[in-house]
Each structure stands twice: as structure tokens, then as C-alpha cells.
C-alpha positions, 0 to 999 in steps of 0.5 A: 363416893356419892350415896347418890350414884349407884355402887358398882354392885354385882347385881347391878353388873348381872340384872338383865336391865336396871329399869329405866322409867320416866321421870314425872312430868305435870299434873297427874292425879292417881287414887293411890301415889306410893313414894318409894321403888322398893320391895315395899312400894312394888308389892304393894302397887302390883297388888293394888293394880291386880285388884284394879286400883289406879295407883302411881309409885314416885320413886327418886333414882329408879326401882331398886336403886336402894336396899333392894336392890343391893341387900345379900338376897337371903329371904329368911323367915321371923322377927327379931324376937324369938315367938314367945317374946312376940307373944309376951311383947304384943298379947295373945291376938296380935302375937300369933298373928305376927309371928304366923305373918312375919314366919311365912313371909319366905313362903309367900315370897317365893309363890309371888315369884312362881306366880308371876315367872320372875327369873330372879335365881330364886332357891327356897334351900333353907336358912341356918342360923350359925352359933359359934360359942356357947351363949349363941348356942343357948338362944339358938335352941331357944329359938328352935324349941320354940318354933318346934311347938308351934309346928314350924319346920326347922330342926337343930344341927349339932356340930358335925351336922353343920360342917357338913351343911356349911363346909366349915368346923367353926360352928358349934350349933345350928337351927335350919328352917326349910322356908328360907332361901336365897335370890337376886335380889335386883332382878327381884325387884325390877321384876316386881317394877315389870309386873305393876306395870303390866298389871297398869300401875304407872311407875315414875323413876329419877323424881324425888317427892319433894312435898307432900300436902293437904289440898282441896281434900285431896293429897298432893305429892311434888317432884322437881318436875311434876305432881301427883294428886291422890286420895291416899298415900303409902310412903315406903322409904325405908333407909332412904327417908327424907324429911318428907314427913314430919318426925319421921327420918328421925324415927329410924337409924339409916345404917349401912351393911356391906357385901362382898362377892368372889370371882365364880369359885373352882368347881370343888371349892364351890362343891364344899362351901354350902354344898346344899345352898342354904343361906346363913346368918351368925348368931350374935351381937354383928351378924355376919351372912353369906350365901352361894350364888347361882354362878357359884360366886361368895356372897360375904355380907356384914356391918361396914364402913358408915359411908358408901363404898365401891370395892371389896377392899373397904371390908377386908375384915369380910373377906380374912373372915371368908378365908378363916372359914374356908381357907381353900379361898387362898388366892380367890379374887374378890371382885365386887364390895358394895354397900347400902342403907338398912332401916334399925328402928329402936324396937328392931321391928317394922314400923307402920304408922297412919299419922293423917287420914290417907296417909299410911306408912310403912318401913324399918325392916331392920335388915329382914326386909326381902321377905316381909316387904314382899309379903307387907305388900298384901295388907297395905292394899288390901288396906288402902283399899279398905279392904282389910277384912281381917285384923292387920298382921302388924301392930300400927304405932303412933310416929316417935321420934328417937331423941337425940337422934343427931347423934346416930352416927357415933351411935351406930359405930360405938355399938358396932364395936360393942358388938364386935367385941361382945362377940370376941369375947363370948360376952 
């Protein structure tokens, strides 16, 4: 199966539509041209033509053809780093500023949302993150502590506590933090395509940018069919780059995570697995996430295969994990399994990088991108619009090229069996 032809996915099956826009054809001229259709490129160009900004998005398939549209819905809150680390990693300024951004991301998220009435199956029941053994449980409450002290809503679960919250006794600890929350995520996106669009950002789909040059003052992007000619550029690819810019697809490990999703469960199982819907991700070294949807479908998502898959028997070890969990799933039908590419850069956070005048880019979510896409779309408005009055959330970083980056794929698998044994084995 091609990465090129989009995965029969669940929600591509359930959206409303998948989008359908025009491909670009001659010389168009735009002040801002953003390349990229997802979370990132959206935001950003709903909210440059809400403030009246001519903006164009170039996206190469159509909007949500890529993790946006295939990633586990959870809209969770955070970075990677607990707060302190943050803090201790980028200073006393920067530092809370990530942390305030990064932390009310989900918030934010589900405003935009209410905002523009986008029937998305959107639910803010909170995130737990699930620790099994002891050392997940010790980075767990570090994590709560931590966010405790600045005011953070989020509270420990002990493990009778979280049987009750997951329908499962294979958890020792928990931390719930009521900002999290769940969606479609495609429905999601095609909503926020709609949106720019009524708001009068032109949107060109099934065009890959295949150039991006300096002429006559002006950037110019070119697709097979087309160019756009634009005063600045945001290039928001995530883990769909290209060679478009120098160094920069070999900045990042495009890395694919997979999700597999039941049948509509019987009513009483649906009623014992997260009976009060929140979203949870493990604790550990390979996260495993799952969720309940709103047609009381399984949603199980992990690491998977490094190449594009079609159906759930690629992940079987998803699936025997969901029914060692609950094994009330006993003959439940596994009825999808697809897969997408996530961006992990070295430093497991978001990367923004202005390497030419006009030209800003913005990727690596490392697999928290539904929230800080979202809310990422603000500030890159804001500052291509040079309006920026208050310091940028996110540390802005020169481009770095991961050396022997030609390596990555067995680099991804050795670390996934690292990690999984790590795991196994408490370490």
C-alpha cells in the first residue's frame, strides 16, 4: 500500500465529506501562500483571513490527507518535559511562557471550536496518563506535583480510583487533567479548511509545492500546475516534508503511529470501558493511547509497522493488548487499522525556524499536534502579520540537520524495540 493513497481510516469513512479543492492553476499572487493543509496551515490561515489578510494554503493531496486527519483524536495538554524541566531547559521568561501556551493549548482548541460551530464529536472529559509499574508511577506524580504548584487543574488517581475511571485493575497510578479531551480529528480539520475559507482564504488542494524561490523581492512557490507568488511564506509539512527547503526534511524523524478501531461495542461493555470518556495515554518508554468514541467504537493507537497499513491485522499487538485490558472484547470485530507520519525531532519538541527573511516554518509536534497546531495558528499570524505584540510562546531555533539522518529508519525500529522492552521489563 502507497503512503500516497489515502488509508481506509475510520474517519475517513464517517466525515461528512473529505474536501474537495481545486487544484492551482497559473499565476496567482497571495501576501501570505502557506504550504501544508493540516492543523497548522489552517489555524494559521483562518486566523490571518479573520484579521483580513490575503492568504493562499497549497496543500499536495487535500486538507487532512495527512496526520490530521488520521491521528487518535486526543487533544491533550503539555509538552513532553514535565514544567520544571521546561523551565530549567529555556529560562525564567521563556519557560513559563511555554508551559502557560503548550498547557492551555486543549482550551483553546475547544473555544476555536465552539467559536466557529464545528461538528467535530468534540468532548473536553479530560486526559489521564496511566502508569503500570512502579518507575511510571514515580514520573507521574512528579509531573502532578509539579503542575499542582502552579495551579493546574489535574489530581492523582490511586489505583482503585483509576479501575473505576478506565474499566481496567492494570494500572497502579494515574494523573487526570480536566483540559484534555477527545474529537474527529478529520471532521476537525475539514472544519477549520470550511472556515478560512468563508473567512476568504483561498485553499488549493492535490498540488504538491514543488520550488520555493527568491524572485524579484517577492517569494514564489510552484506546483506542477500553477505558482503562487507571496510576500512571506509559512511552510507547515510536519511529517509530510519534503526537500522543499534546504536541511529541513532531514531535521526531523517522520515516524508512523497506527490506530485500530472496533465495531460499536455492546451497550454494557461501551458502559465499562472509560465510562466517563476521558482519553489515556501510558506512561513509558512506547505509549499506547486509546479512547471511546462517540458511536462507542475503540479507538487503540501505538507505534506500528514503519510503512503504510490498511486494516487492523498489521497491529495485532494493539488489538491482544485492548482485549488483555478488557477481555470483555471477546469476539469484538476489529473493523479498521490505519496509519500515519508524525514528526519526532531530536529534542521531542516543536520546532519553529525563520531561516530567510519571509520565510517561517513551523513542525515537529511529536505526536501532541491537535492541540498546539491548533493554538500555534494564532502566533504565526499574528507574526506574519508583524503583529506579534507580545514575545513569541516558543523558542525560535536555527534549522539543524540530524547527522546521519539516512539511518533513521533502523534507528526508529531499534528504538521501538528498546523501548518496548524497557517497558517489559520496569527498566
Amino acid at each position: 500500500m502507497s503512503d500516497s493513497i489515502p488509508p481506509r481510516s475510520l474517519y475517513r469513512e464517517t466525515a461528512s465529506g473529505t474536501g474537495n479543492y481545486p487544484a492551482l492553476a497559473g499565476a496567482q499572487r497571495a501576501r501570505i501562500a502557506i504550504v501544508g493543509g493540516g492543523f497548522t496551515g489552517l489555524s494559521t490561515a483562518l486566523h490571518l483571513a479573520e484579521a483580513g489578510d490575503d492568504v493562499a494554503v497549497l496543500e499536495a493531496q487535500q486538507p487532512g490527507w495527512g496526520a490530521s486527519g488520521r491521528n487518535g483524536g486526543q487533544v491533550n495538554p503539555g509538552l513532553k518535559y514535565d514544567p520544571d524541566t521546561i523551565e530549567a531547559m529555556f529560562g525564567p521568561e521563556l519557560g513559563p511562557r511555554m508551559i502557560d501556551f503548550s498547557h492551555g493549548a486543549p482550551d483553546f482548541t475547544f473555544g476555536l471550536i465552539r467559536r466557529l460551530s464545528i461538528a467535530c464529536e468534540a468532548r473536553q472529559n479530560g486526559t489521564i496518563r496511566a502508569a503500570i509499574r512502579p518507575k511510571p508511577e514515580t514520573a507521574v506524580r512528579t509531573t502532578a506535583a509539579q503542575c499542582e504548584r502552579r495551579g493546574m487543574p489535574v489530581k492523582m488517581l490511586d489505583a482503585q480510583a483509576m479501575a473505576a475511571r478506565t474499566g481496567t485493575d492494570r494500572y497502579i497510578a494515574g494523573l487526570f487533567d480536566s483540559r484534555g479531551g477527545d474529537l474527529h480529528p478529520l471532521k476537525y480539520n475539514l472544519g477549520l479548511a470550511a472556515a478560512a475559507q468563508n473567512a476568504g482564504a483561498r485553499i488549493f488542494g492535490g498540488g504538491e509545492v514543488l520550488s520555493l524561490k527568491r524572485e524579484a523581492g517577492r517569494w514564489v512557490l510552484k506546483t506542477a500546475n500553477g505558482s503562487v507568488s507571496a510576500e512571506k511564506v509559512l511552510v507547515a509539512t510536519n511529517g509530510y516534508t519534503g526537500a522543499l527547503w534546504p536541511g529541513l526534511e532531514q531535521s526531523l524523524v517522520p515516524v508512523f503511529s497506527a490506530i485500530a478501531a472496533t465495531e460499536p461495542l455492546a451497550p454494557g461493555v461501551a458502559a465499562a470501558i472509560l465510562p466517563d470518556r476521558p482519553v489515556v495515554y501510558e506512561a513509558g518508554n512506547i505509549t499506547v493511547y486509546y479512547r471511546i468514541d462517540c458511536q462507542n467504537r475503540l479507538l487503540m493507537g501505538g507505534r506500528g509497522p514503519m510503512r503504510p497499513i490498511g486494516d487492523a491485522s498489521a497491529i495485532r499487538y494493539l488489538t491482544d493488548y485492548a482485549l488483555r485490558l478488557w477481555p470483555a472484547l471477546a469476539g469484538t470485530r476489529w473493523t479498521h487499522g490505519w496509519n500515519g507520519r508524525v514528526a519526532i525531532t531530536k529534542d521531542h519538541l516543536p520546532h519553529i525556524h525563520e531561516p530567510e527573511d519571509g520565510v517561517l516554518i513551523c513542525l515537529g509536534y511529536n505526536g501532541r499536534g491537535v492541540a498546539m497546531a491548533s493554538a500555534m495558528g494564532v502566533v504565526l499570524a499574528q507574526r506574519l502579520r508583524g503583529e506579534d505584540t507580545s514575545p513569541f510562546p516558543m523558542p525560535i531555533s536555527p534549522l539543524k540537520p540530524i547527522r546521519f539522518h539516512r539511518f533513521w529508519p533502523l534507528g526508529v525500529k531499534a528504538a521501538i524495540l528498546s523501548g518496548r522492552l524497557k517497558d517489559r521489563f520496569g527498566i
